[in-house]
PAVEX-160678 format. One line per 3 residues: number of its first residue (from 0); for each residue x, y, z of N, C-alpha, C, O, CB. Coordinates in steps of 0.001 Angstrom, whole numbers. Glycine has a CB too. Layout:
NUM) X/Y/Z/X/Y/Z/X/Y/Z/X/Y/Z/X/Y/Z | ...
***
This chain:
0) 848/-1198/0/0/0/0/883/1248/0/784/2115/-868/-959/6/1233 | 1718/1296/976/2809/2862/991/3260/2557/-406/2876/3418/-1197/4456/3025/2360 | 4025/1499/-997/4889/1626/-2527/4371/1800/-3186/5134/2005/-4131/5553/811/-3166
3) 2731/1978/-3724/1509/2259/-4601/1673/4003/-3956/2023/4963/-4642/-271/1101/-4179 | 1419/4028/-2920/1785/5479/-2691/2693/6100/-2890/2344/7122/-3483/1754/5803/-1818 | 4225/6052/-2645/4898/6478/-3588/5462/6541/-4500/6342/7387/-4661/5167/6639/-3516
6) 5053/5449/-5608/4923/5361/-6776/4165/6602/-7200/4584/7708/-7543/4393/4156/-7078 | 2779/6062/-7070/2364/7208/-7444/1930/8746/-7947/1299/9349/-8816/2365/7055/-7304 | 2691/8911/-6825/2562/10635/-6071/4252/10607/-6878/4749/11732/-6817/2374/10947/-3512
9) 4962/9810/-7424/6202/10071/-7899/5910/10701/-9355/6330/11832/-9597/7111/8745/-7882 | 5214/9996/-10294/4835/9824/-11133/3856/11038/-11064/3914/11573/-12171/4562/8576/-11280 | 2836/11826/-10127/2293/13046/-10277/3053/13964/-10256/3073/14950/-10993/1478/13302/-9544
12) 3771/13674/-9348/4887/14879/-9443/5410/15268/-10112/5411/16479/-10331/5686/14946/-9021 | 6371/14085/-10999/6862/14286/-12350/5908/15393/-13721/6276/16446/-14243/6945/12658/-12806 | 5077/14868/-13857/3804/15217/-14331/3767/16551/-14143/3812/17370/-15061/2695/14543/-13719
15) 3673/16851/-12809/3237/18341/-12707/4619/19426/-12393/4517/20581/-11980/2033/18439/-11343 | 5797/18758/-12689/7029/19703/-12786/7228/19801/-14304/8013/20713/-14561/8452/19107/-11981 | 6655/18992/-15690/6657/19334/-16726/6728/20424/-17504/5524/20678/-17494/6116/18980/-16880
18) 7088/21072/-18016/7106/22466/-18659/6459/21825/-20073/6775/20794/-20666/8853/23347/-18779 | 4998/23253/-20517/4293/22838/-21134/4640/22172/-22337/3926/21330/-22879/3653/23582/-21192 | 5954/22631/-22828/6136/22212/-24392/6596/20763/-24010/6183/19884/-24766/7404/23216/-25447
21) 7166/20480/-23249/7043/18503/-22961/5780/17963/-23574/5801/16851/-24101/6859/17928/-21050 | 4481/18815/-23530/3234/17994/-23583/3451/17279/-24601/3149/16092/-24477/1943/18661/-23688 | 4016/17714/-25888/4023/17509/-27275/5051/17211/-27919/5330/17558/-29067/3635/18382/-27836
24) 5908/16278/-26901/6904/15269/-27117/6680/13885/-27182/5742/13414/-26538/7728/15379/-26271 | 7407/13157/-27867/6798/11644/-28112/7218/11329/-26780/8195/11727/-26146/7444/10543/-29453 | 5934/10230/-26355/6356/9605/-24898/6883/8285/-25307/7232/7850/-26404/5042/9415/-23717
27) 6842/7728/-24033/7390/5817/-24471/6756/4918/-25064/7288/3845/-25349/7612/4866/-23406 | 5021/5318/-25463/4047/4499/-25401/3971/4682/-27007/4045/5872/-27315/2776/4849/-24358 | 3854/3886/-28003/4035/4117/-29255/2388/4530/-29652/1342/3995/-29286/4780/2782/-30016
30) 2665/5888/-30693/1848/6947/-31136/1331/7657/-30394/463/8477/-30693/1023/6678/-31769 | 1945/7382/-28915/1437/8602/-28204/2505/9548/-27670/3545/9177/-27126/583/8184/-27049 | 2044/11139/-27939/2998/11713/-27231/2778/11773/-25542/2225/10877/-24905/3119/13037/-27850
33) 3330/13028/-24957/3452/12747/-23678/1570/13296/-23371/755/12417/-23091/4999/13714/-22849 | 1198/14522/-23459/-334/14380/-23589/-1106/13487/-23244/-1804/13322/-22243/-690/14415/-24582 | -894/12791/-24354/-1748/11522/-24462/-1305/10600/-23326/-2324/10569/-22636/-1574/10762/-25924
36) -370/9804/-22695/3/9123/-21957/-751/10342/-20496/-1746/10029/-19842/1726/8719/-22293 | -48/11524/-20322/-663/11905/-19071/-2507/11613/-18886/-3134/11378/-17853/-270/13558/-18976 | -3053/11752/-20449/-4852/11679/-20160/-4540/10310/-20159/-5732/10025/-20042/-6272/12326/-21444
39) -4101/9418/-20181/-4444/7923/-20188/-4650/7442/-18204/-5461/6773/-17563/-2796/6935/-21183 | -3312/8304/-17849/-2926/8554/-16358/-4277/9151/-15441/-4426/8939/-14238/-1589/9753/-16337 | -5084/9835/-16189/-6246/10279/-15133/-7321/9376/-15999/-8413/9918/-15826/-6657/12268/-14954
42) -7453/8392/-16736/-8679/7462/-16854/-8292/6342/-16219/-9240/5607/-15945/-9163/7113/-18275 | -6835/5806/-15764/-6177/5005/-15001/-7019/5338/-13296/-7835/4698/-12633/-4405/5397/-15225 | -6421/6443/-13126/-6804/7189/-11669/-8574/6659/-11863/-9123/6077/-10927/-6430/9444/-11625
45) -9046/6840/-12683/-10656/6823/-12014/-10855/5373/-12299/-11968/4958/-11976/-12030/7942/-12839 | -9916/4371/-12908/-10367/3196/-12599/-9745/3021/-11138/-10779/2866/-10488/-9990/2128/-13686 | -8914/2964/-10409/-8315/3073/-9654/-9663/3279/-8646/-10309/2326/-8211/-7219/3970/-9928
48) -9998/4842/-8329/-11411/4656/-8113/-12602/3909/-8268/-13059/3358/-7267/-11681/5230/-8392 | -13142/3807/-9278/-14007/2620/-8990/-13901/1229/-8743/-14792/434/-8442/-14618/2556/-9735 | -12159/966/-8986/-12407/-483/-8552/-12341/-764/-7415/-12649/-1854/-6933/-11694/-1334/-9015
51) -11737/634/-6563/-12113/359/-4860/-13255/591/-4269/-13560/294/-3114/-11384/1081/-3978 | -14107/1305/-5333/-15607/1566/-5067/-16654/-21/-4920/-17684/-141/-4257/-16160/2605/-6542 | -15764/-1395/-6024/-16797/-1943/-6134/-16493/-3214/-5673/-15850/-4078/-6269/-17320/-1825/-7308
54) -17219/-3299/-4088/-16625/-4375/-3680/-17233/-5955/-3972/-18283/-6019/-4612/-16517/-4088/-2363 | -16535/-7338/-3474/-17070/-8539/-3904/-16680/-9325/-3131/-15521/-9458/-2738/-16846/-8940/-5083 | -17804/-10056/-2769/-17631/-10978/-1655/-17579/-12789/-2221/-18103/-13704/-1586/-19040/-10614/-562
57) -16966/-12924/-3285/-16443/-13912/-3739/-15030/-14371/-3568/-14379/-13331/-3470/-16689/-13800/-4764 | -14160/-15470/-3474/-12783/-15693/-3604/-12242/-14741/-4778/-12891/-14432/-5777/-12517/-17235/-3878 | -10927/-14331/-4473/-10055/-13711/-5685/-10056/-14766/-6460/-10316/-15919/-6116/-8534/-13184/-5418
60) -9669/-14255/-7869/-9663/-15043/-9114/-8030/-14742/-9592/-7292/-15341/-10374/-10981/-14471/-10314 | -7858/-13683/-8850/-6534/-12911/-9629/-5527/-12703/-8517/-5873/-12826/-7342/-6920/-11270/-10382 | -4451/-12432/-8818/-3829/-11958/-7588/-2295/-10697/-8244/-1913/-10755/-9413/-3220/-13708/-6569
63) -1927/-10113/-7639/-1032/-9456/-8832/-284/-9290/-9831/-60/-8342/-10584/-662/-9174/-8770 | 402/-11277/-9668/705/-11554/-10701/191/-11580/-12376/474/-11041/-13446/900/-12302/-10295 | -961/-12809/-11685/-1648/-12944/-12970/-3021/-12046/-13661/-3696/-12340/-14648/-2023/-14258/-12860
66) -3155/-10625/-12557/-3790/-9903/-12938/-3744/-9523/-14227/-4747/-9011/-14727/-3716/-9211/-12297 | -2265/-9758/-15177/-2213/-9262/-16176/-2380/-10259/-17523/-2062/-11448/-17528/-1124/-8578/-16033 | -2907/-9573/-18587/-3052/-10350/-19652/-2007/-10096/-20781/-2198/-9235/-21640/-4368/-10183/-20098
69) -678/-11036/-20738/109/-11373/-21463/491/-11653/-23005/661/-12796/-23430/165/-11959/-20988 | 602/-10572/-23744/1163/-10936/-25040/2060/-11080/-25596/2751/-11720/-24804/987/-10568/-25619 | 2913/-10874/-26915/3797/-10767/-27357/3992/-9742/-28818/4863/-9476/-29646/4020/-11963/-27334
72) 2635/-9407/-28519/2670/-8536/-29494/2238/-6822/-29160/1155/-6310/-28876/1781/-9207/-30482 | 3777/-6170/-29361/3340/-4574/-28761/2265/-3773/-29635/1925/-4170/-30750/4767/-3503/-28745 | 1884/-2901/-29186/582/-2337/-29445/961/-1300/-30810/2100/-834/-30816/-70/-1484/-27942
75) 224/-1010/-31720/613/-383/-32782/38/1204/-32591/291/1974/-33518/92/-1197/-34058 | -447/1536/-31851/-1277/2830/-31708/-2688/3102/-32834/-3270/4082/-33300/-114/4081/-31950 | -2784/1849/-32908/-4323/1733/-34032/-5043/1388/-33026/-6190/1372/-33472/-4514/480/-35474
78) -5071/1109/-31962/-6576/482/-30872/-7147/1444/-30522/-6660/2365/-29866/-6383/-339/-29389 | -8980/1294/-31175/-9636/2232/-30889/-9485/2916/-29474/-8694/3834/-29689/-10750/1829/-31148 | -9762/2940/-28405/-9547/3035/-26947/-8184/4097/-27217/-8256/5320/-27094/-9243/1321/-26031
81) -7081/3426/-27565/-5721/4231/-28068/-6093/5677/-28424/-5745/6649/-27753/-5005/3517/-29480 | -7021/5742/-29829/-7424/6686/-30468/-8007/7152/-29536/-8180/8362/-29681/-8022/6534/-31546 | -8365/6789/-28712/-9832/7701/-28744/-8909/8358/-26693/-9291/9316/-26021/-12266/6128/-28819
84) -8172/7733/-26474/-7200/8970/-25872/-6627/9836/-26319/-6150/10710/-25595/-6330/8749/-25365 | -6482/9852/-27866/-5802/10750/-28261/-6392/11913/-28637/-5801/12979/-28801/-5167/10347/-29052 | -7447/11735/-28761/-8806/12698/-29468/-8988/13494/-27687/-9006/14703/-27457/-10808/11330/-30304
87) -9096/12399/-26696/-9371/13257/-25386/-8719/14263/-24660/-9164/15133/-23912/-9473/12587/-24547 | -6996/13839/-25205/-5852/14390/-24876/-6164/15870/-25248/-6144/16874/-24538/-4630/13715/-25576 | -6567/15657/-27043/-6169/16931/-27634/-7515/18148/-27307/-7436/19376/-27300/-5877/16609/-29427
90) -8768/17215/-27043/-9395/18108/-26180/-9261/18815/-25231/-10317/19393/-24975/-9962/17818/-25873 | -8199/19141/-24352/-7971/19659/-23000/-7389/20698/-23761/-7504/21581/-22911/-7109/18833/-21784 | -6748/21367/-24903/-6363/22157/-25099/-4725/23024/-24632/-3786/23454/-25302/-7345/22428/-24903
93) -4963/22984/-23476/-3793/23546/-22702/-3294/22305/-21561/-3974/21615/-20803/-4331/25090/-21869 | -2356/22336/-21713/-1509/21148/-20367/-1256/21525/-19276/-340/20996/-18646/-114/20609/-20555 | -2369/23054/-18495/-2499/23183/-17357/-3912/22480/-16884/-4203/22170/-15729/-2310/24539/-17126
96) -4457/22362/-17682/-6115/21625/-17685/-5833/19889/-17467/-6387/19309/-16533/-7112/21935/-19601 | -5038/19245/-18303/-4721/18132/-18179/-3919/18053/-16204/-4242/17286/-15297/-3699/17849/-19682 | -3208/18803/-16203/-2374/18674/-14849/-3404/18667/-13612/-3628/17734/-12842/-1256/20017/-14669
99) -3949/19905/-13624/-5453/19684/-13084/-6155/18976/-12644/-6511/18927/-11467/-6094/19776/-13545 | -6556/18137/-13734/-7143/16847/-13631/-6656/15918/-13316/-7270/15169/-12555/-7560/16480/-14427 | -5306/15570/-13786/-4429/14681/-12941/-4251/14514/-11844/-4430/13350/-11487/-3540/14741/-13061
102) -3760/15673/-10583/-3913/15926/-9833/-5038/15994/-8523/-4754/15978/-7326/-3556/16409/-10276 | -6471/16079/-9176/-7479/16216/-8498/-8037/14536/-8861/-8198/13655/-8016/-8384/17637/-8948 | -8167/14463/-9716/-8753/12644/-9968/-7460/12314/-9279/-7791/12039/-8125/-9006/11744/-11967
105) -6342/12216/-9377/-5430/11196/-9547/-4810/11551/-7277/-4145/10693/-6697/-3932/11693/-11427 | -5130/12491/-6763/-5471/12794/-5037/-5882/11849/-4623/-5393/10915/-3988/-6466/13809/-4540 | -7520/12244/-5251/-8391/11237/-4672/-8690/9518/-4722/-9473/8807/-4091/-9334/11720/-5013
108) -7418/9156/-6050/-6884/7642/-6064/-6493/7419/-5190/-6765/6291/-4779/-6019/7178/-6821 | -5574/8331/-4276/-4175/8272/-3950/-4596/8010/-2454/-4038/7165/-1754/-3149/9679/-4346 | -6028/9119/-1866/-6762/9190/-529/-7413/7348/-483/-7427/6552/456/-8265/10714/-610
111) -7814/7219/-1706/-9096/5947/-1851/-7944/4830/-1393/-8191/3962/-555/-10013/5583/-3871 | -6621/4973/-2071/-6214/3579/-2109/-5525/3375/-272/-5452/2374/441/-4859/3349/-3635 | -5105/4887/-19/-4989/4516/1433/-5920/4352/2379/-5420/3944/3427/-4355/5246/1959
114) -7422/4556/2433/-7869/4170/3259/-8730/3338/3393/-9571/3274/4290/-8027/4781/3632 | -8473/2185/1916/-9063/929/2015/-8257/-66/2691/-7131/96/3163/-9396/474/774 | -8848/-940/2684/-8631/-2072/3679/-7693/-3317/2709/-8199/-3819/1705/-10377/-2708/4307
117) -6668/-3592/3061/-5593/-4424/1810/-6178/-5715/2085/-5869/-6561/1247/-3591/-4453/2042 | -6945/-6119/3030/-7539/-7587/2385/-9168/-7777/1915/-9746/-8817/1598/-7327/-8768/3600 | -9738/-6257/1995/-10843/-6333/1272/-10321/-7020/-80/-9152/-7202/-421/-11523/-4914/1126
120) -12105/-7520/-1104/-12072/-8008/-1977/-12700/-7220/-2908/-13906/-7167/-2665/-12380/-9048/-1806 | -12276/-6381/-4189/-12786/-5709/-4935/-12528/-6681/-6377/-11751/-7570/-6725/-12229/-4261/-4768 | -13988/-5727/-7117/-14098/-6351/-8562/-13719/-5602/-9645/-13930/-4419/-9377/-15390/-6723/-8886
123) -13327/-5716/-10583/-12151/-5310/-11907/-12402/-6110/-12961/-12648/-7232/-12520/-10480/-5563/-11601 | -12483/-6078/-14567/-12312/-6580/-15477/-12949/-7591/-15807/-12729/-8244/-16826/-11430/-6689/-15529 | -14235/-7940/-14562/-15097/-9073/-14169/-13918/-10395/-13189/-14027/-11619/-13250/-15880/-9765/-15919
126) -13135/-9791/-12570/-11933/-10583/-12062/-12273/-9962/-10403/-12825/-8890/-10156/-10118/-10106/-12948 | -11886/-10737/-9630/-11433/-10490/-7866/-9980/-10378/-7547/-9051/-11166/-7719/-11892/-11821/-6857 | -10033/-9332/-7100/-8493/-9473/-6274/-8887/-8869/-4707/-9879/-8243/-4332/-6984/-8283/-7162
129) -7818/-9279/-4053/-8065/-8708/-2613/-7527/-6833/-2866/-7159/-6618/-4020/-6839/-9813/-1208 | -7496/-6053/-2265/-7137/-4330/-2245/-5904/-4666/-2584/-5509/-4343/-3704/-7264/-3255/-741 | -4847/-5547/-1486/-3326/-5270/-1801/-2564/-5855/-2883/-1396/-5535/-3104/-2592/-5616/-754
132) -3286/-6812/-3642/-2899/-7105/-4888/-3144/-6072/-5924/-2273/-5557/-6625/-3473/-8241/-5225 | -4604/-5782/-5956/-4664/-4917/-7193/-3721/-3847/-6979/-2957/-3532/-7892/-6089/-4332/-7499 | -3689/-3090/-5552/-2863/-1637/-5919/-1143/-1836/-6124/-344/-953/-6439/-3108/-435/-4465
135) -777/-3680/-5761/593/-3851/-6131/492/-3768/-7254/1053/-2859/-7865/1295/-4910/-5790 | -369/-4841/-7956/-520/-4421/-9703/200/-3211/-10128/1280/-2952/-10658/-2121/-4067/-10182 | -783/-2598/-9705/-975/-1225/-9990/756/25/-10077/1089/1023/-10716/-2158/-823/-8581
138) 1347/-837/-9046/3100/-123/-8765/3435/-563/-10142/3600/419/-10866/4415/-942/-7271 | 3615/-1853/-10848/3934/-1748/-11860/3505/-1069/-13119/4235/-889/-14094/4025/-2543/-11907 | 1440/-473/-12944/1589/-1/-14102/2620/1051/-13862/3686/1163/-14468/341/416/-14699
141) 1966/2143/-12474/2674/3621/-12615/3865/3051/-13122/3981/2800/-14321/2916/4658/-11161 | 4981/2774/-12091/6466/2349/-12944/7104/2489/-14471/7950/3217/-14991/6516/1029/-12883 | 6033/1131/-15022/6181/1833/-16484/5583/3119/-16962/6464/3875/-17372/5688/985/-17411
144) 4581/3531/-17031/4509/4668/-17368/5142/5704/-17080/5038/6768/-17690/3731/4865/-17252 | 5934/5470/-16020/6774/6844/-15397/7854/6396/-16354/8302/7185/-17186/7272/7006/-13440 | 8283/5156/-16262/9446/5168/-17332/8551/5694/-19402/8940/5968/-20538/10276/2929/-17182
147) 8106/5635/-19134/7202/5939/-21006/7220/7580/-20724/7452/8452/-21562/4838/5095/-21355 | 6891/7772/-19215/7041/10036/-19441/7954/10589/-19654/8075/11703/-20163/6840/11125/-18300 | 9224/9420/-19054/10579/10280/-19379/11690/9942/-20710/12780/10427/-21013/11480/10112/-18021
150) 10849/8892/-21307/11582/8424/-22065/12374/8718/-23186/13102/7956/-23822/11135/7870/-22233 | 12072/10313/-23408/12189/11101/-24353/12637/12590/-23300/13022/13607/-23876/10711/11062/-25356 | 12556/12563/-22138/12463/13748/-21403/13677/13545/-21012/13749/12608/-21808/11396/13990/-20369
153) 14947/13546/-20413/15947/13283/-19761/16195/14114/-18388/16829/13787/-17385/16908/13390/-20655 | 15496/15272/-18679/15893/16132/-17570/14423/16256/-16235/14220/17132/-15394/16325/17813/-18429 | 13630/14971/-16548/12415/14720/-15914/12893/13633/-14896/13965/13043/-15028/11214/14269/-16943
156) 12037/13419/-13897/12810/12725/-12522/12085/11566/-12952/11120/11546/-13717/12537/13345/-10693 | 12690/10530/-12341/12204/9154/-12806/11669/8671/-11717/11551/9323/-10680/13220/8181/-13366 | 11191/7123/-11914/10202/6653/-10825/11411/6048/-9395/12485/5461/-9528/8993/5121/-11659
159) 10778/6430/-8251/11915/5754/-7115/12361/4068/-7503/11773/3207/-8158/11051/5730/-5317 | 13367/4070/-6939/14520/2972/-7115/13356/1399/-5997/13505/187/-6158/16682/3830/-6018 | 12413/2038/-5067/11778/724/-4827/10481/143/-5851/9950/-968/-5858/11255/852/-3359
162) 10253/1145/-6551/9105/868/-6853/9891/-97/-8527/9626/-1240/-8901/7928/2491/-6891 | 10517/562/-8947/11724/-93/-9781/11577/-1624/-9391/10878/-2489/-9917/13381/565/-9334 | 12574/-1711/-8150/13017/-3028/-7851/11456/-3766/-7914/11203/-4690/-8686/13936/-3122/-6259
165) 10793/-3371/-7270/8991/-4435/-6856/8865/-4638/-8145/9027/-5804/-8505/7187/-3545/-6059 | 8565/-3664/-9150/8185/-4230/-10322/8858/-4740/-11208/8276/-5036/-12251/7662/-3620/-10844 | 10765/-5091/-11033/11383/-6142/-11962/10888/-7160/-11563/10379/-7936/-12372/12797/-6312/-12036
168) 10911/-7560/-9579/9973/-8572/-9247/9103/-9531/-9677/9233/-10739/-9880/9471/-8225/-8837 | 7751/-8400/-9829/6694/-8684/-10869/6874/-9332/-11991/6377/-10391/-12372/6202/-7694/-11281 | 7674/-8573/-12534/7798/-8873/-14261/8408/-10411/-14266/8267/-11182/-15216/9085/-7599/-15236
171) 8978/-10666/-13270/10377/-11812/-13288/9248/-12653/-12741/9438/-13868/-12782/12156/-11573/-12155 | 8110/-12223/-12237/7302/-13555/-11571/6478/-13791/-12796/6184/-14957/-13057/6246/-13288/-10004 | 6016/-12698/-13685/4901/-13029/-14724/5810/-13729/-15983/5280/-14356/-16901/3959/-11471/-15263
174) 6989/-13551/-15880/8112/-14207/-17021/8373/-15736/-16445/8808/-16620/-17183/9845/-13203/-17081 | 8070/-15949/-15086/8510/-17276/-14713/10093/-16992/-14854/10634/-18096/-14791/7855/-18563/-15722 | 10807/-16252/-14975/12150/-16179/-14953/12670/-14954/-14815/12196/-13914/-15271/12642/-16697/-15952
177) 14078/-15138/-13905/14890/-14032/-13274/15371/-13280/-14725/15475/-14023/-15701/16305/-14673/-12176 | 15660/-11868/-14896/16666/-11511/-15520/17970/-11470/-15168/18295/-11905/-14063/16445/-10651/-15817 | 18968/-10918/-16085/20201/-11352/-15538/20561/-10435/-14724/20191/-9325/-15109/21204/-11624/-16417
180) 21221/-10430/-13598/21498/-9070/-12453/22456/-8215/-13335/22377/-7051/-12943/22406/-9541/-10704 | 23374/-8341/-14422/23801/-7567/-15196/22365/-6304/-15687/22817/-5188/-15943/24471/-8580/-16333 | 21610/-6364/-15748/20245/-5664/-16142/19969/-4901/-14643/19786/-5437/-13550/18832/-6935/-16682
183) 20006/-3453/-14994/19524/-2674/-13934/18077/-3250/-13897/17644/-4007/-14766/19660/-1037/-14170 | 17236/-2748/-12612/15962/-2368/-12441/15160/-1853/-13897/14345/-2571/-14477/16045/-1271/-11352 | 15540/-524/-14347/15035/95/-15097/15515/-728/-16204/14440/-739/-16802/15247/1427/-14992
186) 16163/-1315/-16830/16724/-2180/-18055/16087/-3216/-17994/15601/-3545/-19075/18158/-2547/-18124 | 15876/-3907/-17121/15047/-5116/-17065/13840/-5109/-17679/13400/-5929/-18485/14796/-5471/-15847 | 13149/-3774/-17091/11949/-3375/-17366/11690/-3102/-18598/10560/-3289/-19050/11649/-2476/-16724
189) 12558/-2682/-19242/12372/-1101/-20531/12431/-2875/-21570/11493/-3151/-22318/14523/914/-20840 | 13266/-3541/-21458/13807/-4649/-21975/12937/-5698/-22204/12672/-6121/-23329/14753/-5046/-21251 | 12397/-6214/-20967/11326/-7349/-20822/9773/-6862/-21241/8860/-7677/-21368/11321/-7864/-19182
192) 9655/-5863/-21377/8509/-5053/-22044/8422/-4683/-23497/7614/-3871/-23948/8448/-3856/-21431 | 8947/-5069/-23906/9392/-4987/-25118/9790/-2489/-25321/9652/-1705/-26259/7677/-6062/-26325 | 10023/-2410/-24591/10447/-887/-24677/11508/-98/-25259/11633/1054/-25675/10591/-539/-23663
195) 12505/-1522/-25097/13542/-576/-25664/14883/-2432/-26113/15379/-3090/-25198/14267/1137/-23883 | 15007/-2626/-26982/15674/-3507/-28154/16573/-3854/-27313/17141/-3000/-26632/16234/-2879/-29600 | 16924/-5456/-27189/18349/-5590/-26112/19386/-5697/-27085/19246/-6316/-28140/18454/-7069/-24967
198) 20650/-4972/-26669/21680/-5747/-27230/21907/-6806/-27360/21263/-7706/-26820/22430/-5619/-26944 | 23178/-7021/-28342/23678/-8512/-28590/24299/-9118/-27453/24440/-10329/-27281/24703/-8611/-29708 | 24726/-8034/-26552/25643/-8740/-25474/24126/-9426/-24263/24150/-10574/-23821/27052/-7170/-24525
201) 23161/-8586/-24001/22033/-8321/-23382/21253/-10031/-23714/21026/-10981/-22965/21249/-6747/-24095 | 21016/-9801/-25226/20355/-11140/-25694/21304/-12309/-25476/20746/-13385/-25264/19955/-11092/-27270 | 22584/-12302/-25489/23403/-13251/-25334/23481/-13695/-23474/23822/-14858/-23256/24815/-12670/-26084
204) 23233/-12965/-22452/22911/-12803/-20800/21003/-13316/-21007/20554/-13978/-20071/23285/-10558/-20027 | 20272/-13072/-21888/19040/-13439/-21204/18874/-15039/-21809/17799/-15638/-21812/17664/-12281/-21600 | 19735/-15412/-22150/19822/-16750/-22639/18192/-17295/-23229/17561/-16259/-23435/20449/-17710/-21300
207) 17514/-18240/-23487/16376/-18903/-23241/15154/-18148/-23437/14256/-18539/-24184/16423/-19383/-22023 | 15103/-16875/-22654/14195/-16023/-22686/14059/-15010/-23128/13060/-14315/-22944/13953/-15855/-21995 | 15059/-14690/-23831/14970/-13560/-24407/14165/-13609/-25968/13957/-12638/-26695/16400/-13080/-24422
210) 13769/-15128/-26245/12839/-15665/-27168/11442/-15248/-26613/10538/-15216/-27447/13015/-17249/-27330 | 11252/-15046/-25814/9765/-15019/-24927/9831/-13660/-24892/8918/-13135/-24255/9587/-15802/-23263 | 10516/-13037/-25312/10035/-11105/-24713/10263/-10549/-26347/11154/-10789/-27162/11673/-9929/-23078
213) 8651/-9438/-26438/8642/-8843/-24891/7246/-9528/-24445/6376/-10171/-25031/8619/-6878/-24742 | 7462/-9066/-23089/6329/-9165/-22733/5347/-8677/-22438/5102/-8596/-21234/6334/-9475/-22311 | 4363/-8143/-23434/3154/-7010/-23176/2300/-7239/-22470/1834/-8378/-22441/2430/-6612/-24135
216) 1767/-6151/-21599/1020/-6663/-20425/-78/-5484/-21160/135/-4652/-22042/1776/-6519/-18519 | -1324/-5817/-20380/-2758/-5569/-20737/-3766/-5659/-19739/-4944/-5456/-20032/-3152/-6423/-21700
***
């Protein structure tokens, strides 16, 4: 629950130290610039919200691992949903309106997720998880996305070094396999996500698995 918190609030922050012409830089997320990734960040926040809004008194189905749905094929920026952030993005007009909103939806994630209960059982995607799974989930989305805001930004602060480590974790539990400790935190990630191309030396260290990545999560 605290590493969802400062994840988080890392990743707003970032966000809201932006200087406007960042808005309209390519982010990490392919066909979207940074804009678009920040409005994706406050429809994130209000799921965030309602899925602590909607509780279920059934066994979990999910747990943080396998909360996610696994591909191998990265996203082309043709998915309607895609588009149709991008159309929402460019509606806000100015990237003090977007910050705004970030900020005020993305608070009241931040209030919701601390003062639920981590073994309540909430419902999502037609799936159960208990509170402290989904909002671990959840460290890995912010994570990557904090790595997709700066990815093009260099002089933008990146996501903290725990929330890093939890979500190579993750990734290494949803891969069924360790990366090589030669691979920072952030390399692991950018790498096993299909984000950023491994070297020859890189592919030659992930031995076995480096056939299996990336690995797109959903």
């Amino acid at each position: 629950m605290d590493l969802f918190s400062r994840a988080w609030t890392a990743l707003r922050t970032a966000v809201a130290e932006l200087p406007d012409e960042d808005f309209a830089r390519p982010s990490g997320c392919t066909g979207w610039l940074v804009r678009d990734l920040v409005c994706h960040l406050v429809i994130d926040a209000q799921d965030v919200l309602i899925t602590l809004a909607t509780p279920a008194e059934s066994a979990p189905t999910r747990d943080a691992v396998t909360y996610w749905e696994v591909s191998g094929t990265p996203p082309g920026g043709d998915d309607p949903l895609d588009a149709l952030t991008v159309r929402l993005a460019a509606a806000y007009g100015e990237p003090w309106l977007l910050k705004f909103h970030l900020d005020d939806v993305g608070a009241a994630a931040g209030r919701a997720a601390g003062l639920a209960d981590p073994e309540a059982r909430v419902g999502t995607r037609d799936e159960v998880l208990t509170v402290d799974a989904y909002l671990t989930a959840y460290v890995l989305e912010w994570t990557l996305h904090h790595l997709d805001l700066i990815a093009h930004l260099p002089a933008a602060s990146g996501p903290p070094p725990e929330g890093l480590a939890r979500s190579r974790r993750l990734l290494e539990s949803i891969a069924g396999a360790a990366f090589p400790a030669s691979l920072s935190d952030e390399d692991a990630l950018l790498v096993g996500t299909g984000r950023r191309t491994p070297t020859a030396a890189e592919t030659a260290e992930l031995g076995g698995l480096a056939a299996r990545l990336p690995l797109v999560l959903g």
